[in-house]
ZAFI-373735 format. One line per 10 residues: number of its first residue (from 0); their letters; for each residue x, y, z of C-alpha. Coordinates in steps of 0.25 Angstrom, whole numbers, padded with zeros to 4 digits, m for minus. Example, Ala and Ser with C-alpha at 12.3 -4.5 7.8 and 13.67 -1.06 7.14 Angstrom:
# residues 2
0	as	0049:m0018:0031 ~ 0055:m0004:0029
END
This chain:
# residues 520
0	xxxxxxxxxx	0030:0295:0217 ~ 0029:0307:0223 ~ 0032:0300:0238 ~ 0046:0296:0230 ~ 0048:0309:0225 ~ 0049:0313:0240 ~ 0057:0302:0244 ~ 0068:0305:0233 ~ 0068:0319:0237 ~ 0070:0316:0251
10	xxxxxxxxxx	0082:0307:0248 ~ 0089:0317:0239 ~ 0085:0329:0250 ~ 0092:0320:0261 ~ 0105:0315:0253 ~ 0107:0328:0247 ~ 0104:0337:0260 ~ 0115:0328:0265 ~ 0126:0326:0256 ~ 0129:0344:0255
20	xxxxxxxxxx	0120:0345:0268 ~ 0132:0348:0275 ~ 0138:0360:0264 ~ 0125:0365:0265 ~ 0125:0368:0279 ~ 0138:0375:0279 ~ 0134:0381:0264 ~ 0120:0387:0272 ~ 0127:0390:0286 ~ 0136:0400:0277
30	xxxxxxxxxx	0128:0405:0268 ~ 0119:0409:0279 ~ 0129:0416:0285 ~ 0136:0423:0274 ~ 0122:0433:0273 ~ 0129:0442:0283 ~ 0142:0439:0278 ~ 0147:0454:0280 ~ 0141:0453:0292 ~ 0148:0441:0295
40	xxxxxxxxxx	0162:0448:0291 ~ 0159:0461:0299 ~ 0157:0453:0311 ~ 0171:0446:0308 ~ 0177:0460:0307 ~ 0174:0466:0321 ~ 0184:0477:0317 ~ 0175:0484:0304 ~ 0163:0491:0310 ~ 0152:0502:0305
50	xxxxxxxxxx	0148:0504:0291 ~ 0154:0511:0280 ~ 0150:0519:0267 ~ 0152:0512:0254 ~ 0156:0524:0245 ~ 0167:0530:0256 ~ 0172:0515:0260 ~ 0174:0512:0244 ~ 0179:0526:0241 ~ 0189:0524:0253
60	xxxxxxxxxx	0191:0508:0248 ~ 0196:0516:0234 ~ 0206:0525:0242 ~ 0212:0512:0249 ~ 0212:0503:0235 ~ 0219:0515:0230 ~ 0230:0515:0240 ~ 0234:0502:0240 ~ 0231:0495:0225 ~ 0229:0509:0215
70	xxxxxxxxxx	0233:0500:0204 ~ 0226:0486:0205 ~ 0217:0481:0194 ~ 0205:0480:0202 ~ 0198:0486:0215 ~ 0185:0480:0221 ~ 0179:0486:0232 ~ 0166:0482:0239 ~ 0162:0493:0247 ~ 0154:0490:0262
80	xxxxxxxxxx	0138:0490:0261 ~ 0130:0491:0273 ~ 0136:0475:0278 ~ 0150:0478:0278 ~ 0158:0490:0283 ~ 0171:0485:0274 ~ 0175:0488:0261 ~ 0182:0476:0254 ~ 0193:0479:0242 ~ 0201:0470:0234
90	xxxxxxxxxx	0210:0474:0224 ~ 0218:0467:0211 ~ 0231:0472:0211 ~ 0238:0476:0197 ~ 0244:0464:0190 ~ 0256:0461:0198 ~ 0256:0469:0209 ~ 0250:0467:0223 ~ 0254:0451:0221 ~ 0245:0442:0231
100	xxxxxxxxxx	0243:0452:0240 ~ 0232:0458:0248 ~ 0222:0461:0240 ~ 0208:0465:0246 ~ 0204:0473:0258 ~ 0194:0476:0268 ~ 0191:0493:0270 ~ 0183:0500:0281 ~ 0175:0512:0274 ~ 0184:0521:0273
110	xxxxxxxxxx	0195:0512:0266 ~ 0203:0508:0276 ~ 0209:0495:0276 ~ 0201:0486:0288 ~ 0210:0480:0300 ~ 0200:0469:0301 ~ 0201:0454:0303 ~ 0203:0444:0293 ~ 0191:0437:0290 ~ 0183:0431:0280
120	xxxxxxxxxx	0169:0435:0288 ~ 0155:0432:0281 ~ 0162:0432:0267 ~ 0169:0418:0270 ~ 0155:0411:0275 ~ 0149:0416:0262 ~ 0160:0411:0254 ~ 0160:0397:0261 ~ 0143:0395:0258 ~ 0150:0393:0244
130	xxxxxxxxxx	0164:0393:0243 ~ 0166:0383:0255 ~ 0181:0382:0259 ~ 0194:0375:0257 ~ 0190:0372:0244 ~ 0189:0375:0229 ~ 0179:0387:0228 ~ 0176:0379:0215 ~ 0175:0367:0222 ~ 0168:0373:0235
140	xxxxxxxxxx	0157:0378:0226 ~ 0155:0367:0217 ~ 0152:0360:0231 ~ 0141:0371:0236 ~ 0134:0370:0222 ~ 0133:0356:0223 ~ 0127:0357:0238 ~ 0117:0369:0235 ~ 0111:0361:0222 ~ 0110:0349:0234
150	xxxxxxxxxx	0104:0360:0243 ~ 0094:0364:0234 ~ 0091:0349:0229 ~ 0088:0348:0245 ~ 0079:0358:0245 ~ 0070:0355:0233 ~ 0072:0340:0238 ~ 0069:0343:0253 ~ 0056:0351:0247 ~ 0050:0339:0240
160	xxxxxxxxxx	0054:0331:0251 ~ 0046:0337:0263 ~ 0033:0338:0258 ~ 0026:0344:0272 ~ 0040:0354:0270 ~ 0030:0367:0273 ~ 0021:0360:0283 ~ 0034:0355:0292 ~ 0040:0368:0290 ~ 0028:0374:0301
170	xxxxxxxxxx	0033:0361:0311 ~ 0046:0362:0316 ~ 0046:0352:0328 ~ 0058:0352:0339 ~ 0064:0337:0345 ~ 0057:0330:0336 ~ 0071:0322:0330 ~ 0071:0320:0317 ~ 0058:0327:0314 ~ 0063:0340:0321
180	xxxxxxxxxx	0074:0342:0311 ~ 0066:0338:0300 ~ 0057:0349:0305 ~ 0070:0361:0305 ~ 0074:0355:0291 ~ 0060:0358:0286 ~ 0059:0373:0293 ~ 0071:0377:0288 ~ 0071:0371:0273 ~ 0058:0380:0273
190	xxxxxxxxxx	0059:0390:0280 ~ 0069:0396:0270 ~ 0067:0386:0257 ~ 0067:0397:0248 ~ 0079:0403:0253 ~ 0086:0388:0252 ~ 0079:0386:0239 ~ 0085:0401:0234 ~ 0099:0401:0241 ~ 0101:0387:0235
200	xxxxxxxxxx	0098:0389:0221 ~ 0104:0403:0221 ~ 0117:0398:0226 ~ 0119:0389:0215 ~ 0117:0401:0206 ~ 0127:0407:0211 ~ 0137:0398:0206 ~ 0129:0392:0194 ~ 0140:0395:0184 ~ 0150:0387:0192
210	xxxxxxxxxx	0139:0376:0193 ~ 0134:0376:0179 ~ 0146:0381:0170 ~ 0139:0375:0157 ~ 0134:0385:0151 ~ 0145:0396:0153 ~ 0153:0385:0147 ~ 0143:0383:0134 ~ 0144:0396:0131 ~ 0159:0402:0135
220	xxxxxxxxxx	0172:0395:0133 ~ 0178:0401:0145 ~ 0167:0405:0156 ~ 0176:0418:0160 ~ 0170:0424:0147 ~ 0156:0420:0154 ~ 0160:0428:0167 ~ 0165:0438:0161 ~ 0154:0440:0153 ~ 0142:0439:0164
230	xxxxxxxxxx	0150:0447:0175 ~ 0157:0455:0166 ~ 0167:0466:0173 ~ 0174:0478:0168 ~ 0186:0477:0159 ~ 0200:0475:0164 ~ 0206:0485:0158 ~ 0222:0489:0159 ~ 0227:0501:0166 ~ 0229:0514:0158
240	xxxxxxxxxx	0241:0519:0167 ~ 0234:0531:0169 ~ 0231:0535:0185 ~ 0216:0540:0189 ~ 0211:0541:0201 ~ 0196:0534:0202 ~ 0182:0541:0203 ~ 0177:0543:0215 ~ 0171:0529:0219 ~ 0161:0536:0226
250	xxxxxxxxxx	0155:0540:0216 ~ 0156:0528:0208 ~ 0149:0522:0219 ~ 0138:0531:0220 ~ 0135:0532:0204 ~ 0134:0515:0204 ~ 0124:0516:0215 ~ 0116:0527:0209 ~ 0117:0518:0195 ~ 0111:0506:0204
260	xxxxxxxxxx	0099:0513:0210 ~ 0107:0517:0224 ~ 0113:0503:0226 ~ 0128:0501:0234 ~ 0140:0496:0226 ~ 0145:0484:0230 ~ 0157:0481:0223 ~ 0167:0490:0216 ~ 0177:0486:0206 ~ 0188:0496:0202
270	xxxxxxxxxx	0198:0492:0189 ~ 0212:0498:0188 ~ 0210:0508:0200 ~ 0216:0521:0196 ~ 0219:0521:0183 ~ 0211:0526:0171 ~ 0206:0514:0168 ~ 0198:0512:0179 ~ 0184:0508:0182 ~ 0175:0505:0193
280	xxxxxxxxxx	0164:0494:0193 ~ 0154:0494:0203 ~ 0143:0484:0209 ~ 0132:0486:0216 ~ 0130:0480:0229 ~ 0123:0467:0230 ~ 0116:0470:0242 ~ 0108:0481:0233 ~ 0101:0471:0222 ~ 0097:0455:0225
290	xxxxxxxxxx	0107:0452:0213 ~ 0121:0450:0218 ~ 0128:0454:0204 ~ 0124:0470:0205 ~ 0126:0481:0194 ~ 0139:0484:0191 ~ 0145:0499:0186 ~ 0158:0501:0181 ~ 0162:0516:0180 ~ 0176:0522:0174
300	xxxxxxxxxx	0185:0522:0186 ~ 0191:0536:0183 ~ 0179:0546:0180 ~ 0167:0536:0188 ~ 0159:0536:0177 ~ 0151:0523:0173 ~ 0156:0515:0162 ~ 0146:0502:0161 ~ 0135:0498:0172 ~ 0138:0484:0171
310	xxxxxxxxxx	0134:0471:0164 ~ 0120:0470:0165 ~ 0115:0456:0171 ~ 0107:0448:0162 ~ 0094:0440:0168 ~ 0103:0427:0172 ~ 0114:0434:0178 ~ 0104:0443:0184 ~ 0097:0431:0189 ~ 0111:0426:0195
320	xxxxxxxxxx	0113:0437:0203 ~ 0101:0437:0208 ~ 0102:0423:0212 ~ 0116:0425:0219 ~ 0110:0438:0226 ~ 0099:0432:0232 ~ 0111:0420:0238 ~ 0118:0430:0242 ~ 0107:0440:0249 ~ 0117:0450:0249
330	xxxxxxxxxx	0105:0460:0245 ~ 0097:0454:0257 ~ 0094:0467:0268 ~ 0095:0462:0282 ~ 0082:0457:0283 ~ 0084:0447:0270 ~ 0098:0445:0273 ~ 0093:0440:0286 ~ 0081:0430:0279 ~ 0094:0425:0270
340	xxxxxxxxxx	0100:0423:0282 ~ 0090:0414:0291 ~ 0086:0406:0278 ~ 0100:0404:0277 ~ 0100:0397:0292 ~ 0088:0392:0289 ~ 0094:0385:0276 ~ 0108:0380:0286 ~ 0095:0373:0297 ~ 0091:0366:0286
350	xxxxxxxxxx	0103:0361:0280 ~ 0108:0357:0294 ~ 0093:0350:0297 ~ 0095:0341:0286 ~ 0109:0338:0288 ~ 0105:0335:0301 ~ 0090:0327:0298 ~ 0096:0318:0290 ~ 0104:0311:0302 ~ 0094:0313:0311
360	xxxxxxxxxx	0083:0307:0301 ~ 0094:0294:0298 ~ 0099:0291:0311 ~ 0085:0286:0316 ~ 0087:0276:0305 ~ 0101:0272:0307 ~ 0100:0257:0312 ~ 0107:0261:0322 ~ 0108:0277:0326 ~ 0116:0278:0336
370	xxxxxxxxxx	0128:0271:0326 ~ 0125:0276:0313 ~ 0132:0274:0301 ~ 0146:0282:0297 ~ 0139:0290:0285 ~ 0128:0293:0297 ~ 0139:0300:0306 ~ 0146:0305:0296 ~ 0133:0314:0293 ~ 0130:0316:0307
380	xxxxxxxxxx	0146:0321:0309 ~ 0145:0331:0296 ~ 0130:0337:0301 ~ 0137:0341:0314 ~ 0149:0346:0307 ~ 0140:0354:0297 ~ 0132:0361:0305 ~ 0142:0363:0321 ~ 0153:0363:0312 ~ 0150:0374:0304
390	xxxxxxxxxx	0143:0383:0314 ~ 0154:0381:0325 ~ 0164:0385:0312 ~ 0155:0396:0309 ~ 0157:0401:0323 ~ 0172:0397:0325 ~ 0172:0407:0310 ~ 0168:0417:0319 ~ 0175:0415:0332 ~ 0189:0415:0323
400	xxxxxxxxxx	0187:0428:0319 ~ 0187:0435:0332 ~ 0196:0425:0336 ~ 0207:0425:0328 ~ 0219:0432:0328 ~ 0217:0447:0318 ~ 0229:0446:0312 ~ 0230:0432:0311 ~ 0234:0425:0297 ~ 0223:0421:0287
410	xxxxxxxxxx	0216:0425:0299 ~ 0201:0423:0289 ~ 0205:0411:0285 ~ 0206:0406:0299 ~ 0193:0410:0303 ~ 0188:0401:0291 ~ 0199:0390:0296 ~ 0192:0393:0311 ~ 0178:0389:0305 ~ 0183:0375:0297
420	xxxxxxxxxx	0193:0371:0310 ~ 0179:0372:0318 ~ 0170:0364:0309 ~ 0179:0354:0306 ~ 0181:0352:0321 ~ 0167:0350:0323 ~ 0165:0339:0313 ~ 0179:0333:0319 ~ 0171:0332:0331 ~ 0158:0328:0327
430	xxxxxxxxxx	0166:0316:0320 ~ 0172:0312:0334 ~ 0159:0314:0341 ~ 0145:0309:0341 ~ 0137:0314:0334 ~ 0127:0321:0342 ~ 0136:0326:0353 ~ 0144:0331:0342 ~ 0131:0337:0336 ~ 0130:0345:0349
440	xxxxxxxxxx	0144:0349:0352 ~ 0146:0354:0340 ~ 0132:0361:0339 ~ 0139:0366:0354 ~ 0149:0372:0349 ~ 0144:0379:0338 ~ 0136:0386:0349 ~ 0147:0390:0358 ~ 0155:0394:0346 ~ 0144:0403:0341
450	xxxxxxxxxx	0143:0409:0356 ~ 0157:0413:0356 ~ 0156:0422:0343 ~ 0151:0432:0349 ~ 0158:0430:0363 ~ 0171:0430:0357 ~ 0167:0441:0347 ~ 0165:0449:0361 ~ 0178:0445:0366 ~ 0186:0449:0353
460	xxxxxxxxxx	0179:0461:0348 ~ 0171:0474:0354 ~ 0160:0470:0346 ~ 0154:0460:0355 ~ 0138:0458:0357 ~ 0135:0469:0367 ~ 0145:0480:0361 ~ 0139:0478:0348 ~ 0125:0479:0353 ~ 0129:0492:0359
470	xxxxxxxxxx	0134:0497:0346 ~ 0125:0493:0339 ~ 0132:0486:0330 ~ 0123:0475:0324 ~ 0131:0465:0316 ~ 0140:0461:0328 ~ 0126:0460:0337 ~ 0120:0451:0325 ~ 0132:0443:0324 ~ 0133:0440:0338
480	xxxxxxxxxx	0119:0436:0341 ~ 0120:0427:0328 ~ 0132:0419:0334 ~ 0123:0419:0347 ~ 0111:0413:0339 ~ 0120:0403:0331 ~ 0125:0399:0345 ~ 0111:0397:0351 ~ 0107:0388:0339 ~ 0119:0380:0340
490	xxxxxxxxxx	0117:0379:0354 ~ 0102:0374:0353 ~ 0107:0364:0344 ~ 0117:0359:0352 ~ 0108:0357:0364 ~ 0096:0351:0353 ~ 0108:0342:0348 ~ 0112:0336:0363 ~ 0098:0332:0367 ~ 0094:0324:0354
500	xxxxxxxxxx	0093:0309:0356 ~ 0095:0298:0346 ~ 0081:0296:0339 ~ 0075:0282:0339 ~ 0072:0275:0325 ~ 0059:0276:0321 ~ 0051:0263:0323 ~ 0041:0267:0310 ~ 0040:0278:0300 ~ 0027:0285:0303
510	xxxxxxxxxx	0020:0294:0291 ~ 0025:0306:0298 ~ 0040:0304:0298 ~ 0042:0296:0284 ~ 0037:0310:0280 ~ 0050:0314:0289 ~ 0058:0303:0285 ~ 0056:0306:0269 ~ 0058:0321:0272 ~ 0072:0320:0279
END
């Protein structure tokens, strides 16, 4: 009994590792990524450099709001923090004024409109992880809540299955076949299984009103009335007509961080701007508590005194937002946000492994391996497109946003057309190739593409490697020698990839490797 036990969770760890093994890969790869998404963004904006002061950049990101929408029903303004130099606006224009226009923009710290490139940056591989792309949101995240519940069937599946799962973890052995990637499976599921265990779970949560509507729908006839209710804002109120000028935001700013034990503010909400109506709601920082829902103050726009501290959080939305903060780890200092991030590639490795075990562990019993069946191929052709054809996109993501044109068109949305464009063309061309010289020139040209980043970087900006190192200038010298590293793995697996031979079929299944066999 307990031998079937095994053998049933084996089955269902294969076939569901499988079937979303491939969204997984590409849910992991920019997740992992999206911890330094402001980094990311920075890096895709050579032209915004140094730091800048919260209270000044928002106090001057009033100034600007001021000049150009003085009469809008809403202003939000996230101030720069110690990752990002910028502060973003967005503004709502007054009902039927300012039509379909522009909307949001990007300041420096002293409220000046930034002449940057377009680009999406970091926030548009943290989007992807769970809103996809070309598609429905609704539809897209629909999809990633089915793969994360497969994900974290996988792991409680794959736990039960490998009983020796701590003792293979200590044995990692290199150019053993099938055994070898059994062996980087094993390491990296354990190396960070409470990582893969939490950032599963908790990703579910985050959307596990859209999952599981039910009981909203039990006890509210429309669910807006639930929204409202739980994330309850200040009331829109109508314009008195009368004109005032607004409260210093400084000092706004100043009495919500005192109110919050000497926390930033994040987020800023101002309604009807310079009228006598007017209030401003403030948020503190996410990167200043674990719980990514922070306290709220809203304070009488005119005279800056406090009005209501908020809707105070109950013990399960309390717990929710604990649960999205620790997803998100936007609360994670450099050392944590760097732990996040190395589970994170330690959770893509073992994705990929699996993917990439399952043929591996098949093909020796294909009757005959080197003519496999077309559902065989078709795996082996969607494994080399998963993993070459994202990272050479990821890279191609990159190299666009130097080398486009600045002033181009939609120019961010051809950086993120640059990314598809290359990842479909390496699954075209794992389809017309075999499989393993596609497996390596794809792996290849991940590498190559990886090793231009920073080359090109040099060629198109003053920020290169060495001018960077001289200025000290940190993020562009991470970045860099990230893209270096990610060229050097590609490159190792390439070579690993051109000197593997076809495996013979195994004449007998000795005790060791049924063990093997029932754990793949």
């Amino acid at each position: 009994m307990k031998e079937s036990l095994r053998q049933s969770m084996a089955w269902l760890h294969t076939w569901v590792g499988l079937l979303f093994g491939w969204l997984l890969f590409a849910m992991f790869a920019t997740g992992t990524a999206a911890y330094f998404q402001e980094e990311i963004t920075r890096w895709m904006q050579p032209e915004v450099s140094g730091t800048a002061d919260p209270v000044v950049a928002t106090e001057g990101a009033v100034r600007y709001l001021a000049s150009i929408a003085p009469d809008a029903k809403t202003w939000f303004i996230t101030p720069p923090n110690s990752r990002s130099a910028t502060t973003q606006v967005f503004w709502q224009p007054a009902e039927g004024r300012g039509g379909r226009g522009e909307t949001s923009a990007v300041l420096d710290g002293s409220g000046h409109k930034v002449e940057a490139r377009q680009t999406r940056g970091g926030f548009f591989l943290y989007r992807f992880h769970f809103d996809l792309h070309y598609m429905p949101v609704i539809w897209a995240r629909y999809l990633v809540g089915i793969a994360a519940m497969f994900m974290l069937v996988a792991i409680l599946s794959g736990i039960v299955t490998h009983k020796k799962i701590f003792v293979d973890f200590f044995m990692l052995r290199f150019g053993k076949g099938q055994r070898s990637w059994l062996d980087a499976h094993n390491v990296t599921a354990v190396l960070a299984l409470p990582f893969h265990l939490m950032i599963t779970f908790t990703g579910l949560v985050t959307l596990a009103t859209l999952y599981m509507p039910w009981g909203i729908a039990a006890n509210y006839a429309d669910p807006g009335t639930f929204f409202n209710a739980v994330f309850a804002q200040p009331a829109q109120v109508e314009r008195s007509g009368r004109s005032e000028p607004l409260a210093p935001i400084g000092t706004m700013m100043r009495t919500a961080s005192a109110e919050w034990g000497g926390a930033d503010v994040g987020y800023l909400n101002v309604i009807n701007p310079g009228d006598a109506t007017a209030t401003v709601t403030l948020t503190r920082a996410p990167e200043d508590a674990i719980g990514s829902r922070g306290e709220t103050l809203t304070l009488n726009g005119v005279t800056g005194r406090p009005l209501e501290a908020g809707l105070t959080k109950g013990p399960a939305l309390e717990t929710e937002s604990v649960m999205i903060g620790l997803h998100a780890g936007r609360f994670a200092q450099w050392g944590l946000r760097w732990l996040y991030f190395l589970s994170g590639v330690a959770g893509t490795i073992m994705v990929g492994s699996g993917l990439v075990l399952w043929t591996v562990k098949r093909r020796a019993k294909l009757p005959n391996p080197d003519r496999p069946h077309f559902g065989f191929r078709l795996v082996e052709r969607l494994n080399v497109a998963a993993i070459a054809g994202l990272g050479a996109g990821l890279a191609v993501y990159f190299l666009a946003n130097r080398l486009l044109p600045s002033g181009m068109e939609n120019r961010a949305d051809w950086e993120i057309h640059a990314l598809f464009i290359a990842w479909g063309a390496v699954l075209a061309w794992a389809i017309v190739r075999p499989t393993r010289r596609a497996w390596v020139e794809g792996l290849a040209a991940a590498a190559l593409l990886y090793t231009a980043v920073p080359v090109v970087n040099a060629l198109t900006t003053p920020r290169n490697l060495f001018a960077s190192l001289a200025a000290g200038d940190w993020l562009f010298v991470g970045f860099d020698c990230a893209m270096l590293m990610l060229a050097a793995g590609f490159g190792w697996a390439a070579r690993k990839a051109a000197r593997v031979r076809a495996a013979p079929a195994p004449r007998r299944r000795t005790a060791d490797n049924a063990d093997v066999m029932a754990a793949a």
